[in-house]
C-alpha positions in Angstrom: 139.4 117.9 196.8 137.0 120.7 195.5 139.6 124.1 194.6 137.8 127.4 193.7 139.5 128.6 190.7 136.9 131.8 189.6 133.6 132.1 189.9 133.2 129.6 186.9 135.8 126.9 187.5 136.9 124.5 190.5 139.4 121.6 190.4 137.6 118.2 191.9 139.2 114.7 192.5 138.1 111.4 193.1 140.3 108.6 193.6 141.5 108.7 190.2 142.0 111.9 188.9 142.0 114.9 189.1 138.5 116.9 187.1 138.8 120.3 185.9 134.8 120.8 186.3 133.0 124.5 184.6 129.3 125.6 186.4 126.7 126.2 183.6 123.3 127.7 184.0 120.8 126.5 182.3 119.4 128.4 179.6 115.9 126.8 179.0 113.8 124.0 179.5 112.1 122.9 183.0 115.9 123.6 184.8 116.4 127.1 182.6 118.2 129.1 185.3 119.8 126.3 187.7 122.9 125.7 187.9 125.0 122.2 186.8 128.5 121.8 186.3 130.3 119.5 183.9 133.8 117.7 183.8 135.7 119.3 181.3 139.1 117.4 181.6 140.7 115.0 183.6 144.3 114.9 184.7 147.1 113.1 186.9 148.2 116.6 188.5 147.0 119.9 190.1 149.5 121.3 187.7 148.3 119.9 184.1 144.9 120.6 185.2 145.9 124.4 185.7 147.6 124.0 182.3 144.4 123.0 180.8 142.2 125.9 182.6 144.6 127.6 180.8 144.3 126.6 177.5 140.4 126.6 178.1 140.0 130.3 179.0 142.2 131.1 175.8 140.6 129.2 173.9 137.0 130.5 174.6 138.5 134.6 174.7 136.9 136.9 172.9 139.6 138.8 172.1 139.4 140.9 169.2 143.5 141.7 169.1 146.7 140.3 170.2 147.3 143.0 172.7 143.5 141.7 174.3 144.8 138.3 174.2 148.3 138.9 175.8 145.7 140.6 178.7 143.4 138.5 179.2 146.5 135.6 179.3 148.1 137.4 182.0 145.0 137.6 184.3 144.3 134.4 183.7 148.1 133.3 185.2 147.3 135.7 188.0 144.7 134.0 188.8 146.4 130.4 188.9 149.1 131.8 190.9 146.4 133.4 193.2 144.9 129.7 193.3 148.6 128.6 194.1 149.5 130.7 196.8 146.2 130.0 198.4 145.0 133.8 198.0 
C-alpha cells in the first residue's frame, strides 16, 4: 500500500503495519536538496494512522490563534475525508 495524503505525507504498509511516512528535503550536506522520507508512526489501521496525521499536522501548526487552529483543523479533516472517499 503506498496512499497520497498531501504533498508531504503517504500512508505505506508492509506486512506488519501500517507507516505513516513524511518526505523531507535535505537541507545541507552532500544530499542538501534531495528528497528522503521517514516513518513517523506505525499503526494496526488506515484509521489510527489518519488519527495520527492528525495529531501531527496540529501539532506542528503554526497557528498564532484559536480561530487559526480551528482552520487549519478543518482542512486538515477535509483532507482525510478527501483521502477517504478516494478524491
Amino acid at each position: 500500500m503506498n496512499i497520497k495524503i498531501d504533498n508531504e505525507y503517504t500512508i505505506q504498509s508492509d506486512e506488519r503495519n501500517i507507516i505513516l511516512v513524511r518526505s523531507k528535503e535535505a537541507q545541507r550536506g552532500k544530499n542538501a536538496g534531495e528528497v528522503y522520507t521517514e516513518n513517523v508512526s506505525y499503526h494496526a489501521t488506515v484509521q489510527s494512522a489518519l488519527k495520527d496525521y492528525l495529531r501531527v499536522k496540529t501539532n506542528l501548526s503554526e497557528a498564532t490563534s484559536i480561530q487559526d487552529l480551528l482552520n487549519e483543523i478543518k482542512e486538515i479533516r477535509k483532507t482525510i475525508n478527501d483521502v477517504l472517499s478516494g478524491v
